[in-house]
C-alpha positions as CSV (number, residue, x, y, z in Angstrom):
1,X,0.0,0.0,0.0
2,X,1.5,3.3,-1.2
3,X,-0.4,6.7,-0.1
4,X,0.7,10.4,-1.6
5,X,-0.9,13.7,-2.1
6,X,-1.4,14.4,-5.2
7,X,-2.5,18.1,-4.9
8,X,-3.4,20.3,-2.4
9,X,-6.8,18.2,-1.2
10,X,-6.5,15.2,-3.0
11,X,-5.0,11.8,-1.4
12,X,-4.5,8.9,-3.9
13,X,-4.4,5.3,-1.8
14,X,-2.8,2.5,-4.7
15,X,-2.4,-1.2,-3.2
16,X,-0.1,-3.4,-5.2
17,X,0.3,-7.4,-5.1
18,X,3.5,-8.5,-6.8
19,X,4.1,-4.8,-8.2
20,X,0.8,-4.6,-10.0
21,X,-1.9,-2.1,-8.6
22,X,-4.7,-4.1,-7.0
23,X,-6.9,-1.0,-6.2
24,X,-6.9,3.0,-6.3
25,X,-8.9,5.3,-3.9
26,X,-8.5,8.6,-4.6
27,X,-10.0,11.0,-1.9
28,X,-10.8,14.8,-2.9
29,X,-11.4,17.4,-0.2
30,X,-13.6,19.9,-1.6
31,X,-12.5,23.9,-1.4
32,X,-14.9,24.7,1.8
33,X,-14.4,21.5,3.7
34,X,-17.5,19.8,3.7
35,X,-17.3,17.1,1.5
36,X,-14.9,14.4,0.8
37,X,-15.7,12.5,-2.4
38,X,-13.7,8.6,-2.8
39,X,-13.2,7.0,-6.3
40,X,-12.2,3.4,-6.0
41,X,-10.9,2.1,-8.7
42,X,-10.6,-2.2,-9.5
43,X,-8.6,-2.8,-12.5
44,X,-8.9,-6.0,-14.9
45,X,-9.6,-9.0,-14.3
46,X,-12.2,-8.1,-12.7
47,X,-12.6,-3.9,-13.6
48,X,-14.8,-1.8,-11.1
49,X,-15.3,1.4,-10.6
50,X,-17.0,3.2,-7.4
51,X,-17.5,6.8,-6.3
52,X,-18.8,8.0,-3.5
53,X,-19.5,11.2,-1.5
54,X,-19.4,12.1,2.6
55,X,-20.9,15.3,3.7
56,X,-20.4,16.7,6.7
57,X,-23.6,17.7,9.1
């Protein structure tokens, strides 16, 4: 598991099995704070891809 920010809100999560990416989740921070929003990203053999978003109360 390898995690770096790629920008000033965004954290991109990559997991790796034997040097190949396994997974990405990619987390955004948006500008006033209140929502995060995850992308999580499967690759092939079995491609997914997922977004969700948090808000906070």
């Amino acid at each position: 598991m390898s995690v770096k920010q790629d920008g000033p809100r965004t954290l991109k999560v990559t997991y790796s099995i034997d040097g190949k990416v396994a997974r990405e989740n990619t987390f955004v921070l948006s500008s006033d704070g209140k929502t995060v929003k995850e992308t999580d990203i499967t690759p092939a053999p079995s491609p997914s891809t997922m977004s969700v978003t948090f808000h906070k109360s």
